[in-house]
C-alpha positions as CSV (number, residue, x, y, z in Angstrom):
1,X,-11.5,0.0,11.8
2,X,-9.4,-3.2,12.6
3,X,-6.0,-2.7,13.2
4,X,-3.5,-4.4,10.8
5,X,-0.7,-5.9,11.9
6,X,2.8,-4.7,10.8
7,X,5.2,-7.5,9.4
8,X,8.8,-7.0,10.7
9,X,10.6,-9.0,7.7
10,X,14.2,-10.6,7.6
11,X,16.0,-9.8,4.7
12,X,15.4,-13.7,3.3
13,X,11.5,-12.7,3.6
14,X,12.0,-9.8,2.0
15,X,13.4,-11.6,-1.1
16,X,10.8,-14.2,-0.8
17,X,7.9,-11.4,-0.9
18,X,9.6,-9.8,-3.9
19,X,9.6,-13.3,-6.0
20,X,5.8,-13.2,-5.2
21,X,5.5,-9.4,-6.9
22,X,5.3,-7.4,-3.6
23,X,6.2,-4.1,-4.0
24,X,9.2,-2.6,-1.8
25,X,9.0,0.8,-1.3
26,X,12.6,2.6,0.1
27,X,11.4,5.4,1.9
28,X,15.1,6.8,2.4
29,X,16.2,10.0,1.1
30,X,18.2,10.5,-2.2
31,X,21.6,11.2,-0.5
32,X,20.8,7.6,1.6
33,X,20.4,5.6,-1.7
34,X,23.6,6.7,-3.0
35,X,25.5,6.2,-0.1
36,X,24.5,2.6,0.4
37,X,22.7,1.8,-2.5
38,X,19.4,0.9,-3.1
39,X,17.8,-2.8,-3.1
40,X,17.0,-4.2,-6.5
41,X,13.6,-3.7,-7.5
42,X,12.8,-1.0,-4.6
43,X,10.5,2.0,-5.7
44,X,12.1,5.0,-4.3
45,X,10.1,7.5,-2.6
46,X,11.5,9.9,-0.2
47,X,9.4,10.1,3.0
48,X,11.0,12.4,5.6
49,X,13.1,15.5,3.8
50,X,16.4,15.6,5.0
51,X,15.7,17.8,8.4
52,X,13.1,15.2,9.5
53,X,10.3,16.9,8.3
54,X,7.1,14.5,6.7
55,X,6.2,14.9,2.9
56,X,3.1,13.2,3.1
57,X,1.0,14.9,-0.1
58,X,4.2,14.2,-2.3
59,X,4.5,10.6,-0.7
60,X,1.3,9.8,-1.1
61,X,1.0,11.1,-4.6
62,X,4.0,8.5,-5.5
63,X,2.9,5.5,-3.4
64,X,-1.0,5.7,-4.6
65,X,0.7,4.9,-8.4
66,X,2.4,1.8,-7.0
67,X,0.0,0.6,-4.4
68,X,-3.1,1.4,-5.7
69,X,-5.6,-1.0,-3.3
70,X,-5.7,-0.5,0.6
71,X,-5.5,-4.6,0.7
72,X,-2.4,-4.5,-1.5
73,X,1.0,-6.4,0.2
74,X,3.8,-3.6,0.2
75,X,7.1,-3.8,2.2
76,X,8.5,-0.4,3.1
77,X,12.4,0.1,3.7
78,X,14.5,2.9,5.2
79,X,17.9,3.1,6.9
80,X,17.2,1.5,10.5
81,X,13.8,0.4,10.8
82,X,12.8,3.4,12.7
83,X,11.1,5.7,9.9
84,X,9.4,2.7,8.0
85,X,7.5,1.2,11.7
86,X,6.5,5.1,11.9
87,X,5.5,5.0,8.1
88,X,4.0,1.5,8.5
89,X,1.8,3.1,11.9
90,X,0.9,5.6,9.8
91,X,-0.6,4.1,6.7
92,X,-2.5,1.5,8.8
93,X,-3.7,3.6,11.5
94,X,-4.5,6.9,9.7
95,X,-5.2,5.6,6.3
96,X,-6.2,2.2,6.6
97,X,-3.7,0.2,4.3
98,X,-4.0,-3.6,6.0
99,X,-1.0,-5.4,4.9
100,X,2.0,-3.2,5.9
101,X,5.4,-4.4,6.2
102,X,8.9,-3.2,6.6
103,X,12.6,-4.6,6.8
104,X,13.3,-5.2,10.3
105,X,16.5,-3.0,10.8
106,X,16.0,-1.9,7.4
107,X,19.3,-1.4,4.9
108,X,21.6,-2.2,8.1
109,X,20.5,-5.9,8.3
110,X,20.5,-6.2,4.5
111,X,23.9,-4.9,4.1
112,X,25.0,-7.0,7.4
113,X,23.7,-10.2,5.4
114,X,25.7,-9.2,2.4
115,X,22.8,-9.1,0.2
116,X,23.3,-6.8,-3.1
117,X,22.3,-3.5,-3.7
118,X,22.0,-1.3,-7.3
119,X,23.3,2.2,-6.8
């Protein structure tokens, strides 16, 4: 299977990849979103439970309603960057999803850059 590449998106590509209708998926856990917010338009669907632990079949159950073709654009976003590239690995290596991307530094660099957030 070919590997896909994972994007590592500025916040400005972010917004540009939302005006074109890609979904964003915040991977962040419910206590995350209400502490910093959540970026307009993000699909929120926790990932990792809050001791670190992977909740794959109940991710995947969510994520298959909003990204419904493996050759479907999707942008994932967490706290750091460190989950989503793990995310991102994951759906393209295991499950074969081709165009993967995630916000470089995740909510830090869009919150450095000032951009807004919905809580």
């Amino acid at each position: 299977m070919a590997m896909a590449e994972i994007g590592n998106l500025s916040p400005q590509q972010l917004i540009d990849a939302e005006a074109r209708g890609v979904k964003i998926i915040d991977i962040r856990t419910s206590p995350e979103w209400q502490q910093t917010g959540v970026i307009k338009g993000a699909n929120k669907i926790t990932f990792f439970n809050a001791s670190g632990t992977p909740m794959v079949d109940s991710f995947m159950s969510e994520f298959q309603k909003i990204v419904s073709d493996k050759n479907q654009e999707f942008i994932l976003v967490c706290r750091s960057g460190a989950r989503t590239a793990a995310v991102a690995n994951f759906l393209s290596e295991q499950l074969g999803y081709l165009n993967v991307s995630h916000l470089a530094h995740g909510m830090n660099s869009w919150l450095a850059s000032n951009l807004p957030v919905e809580y």
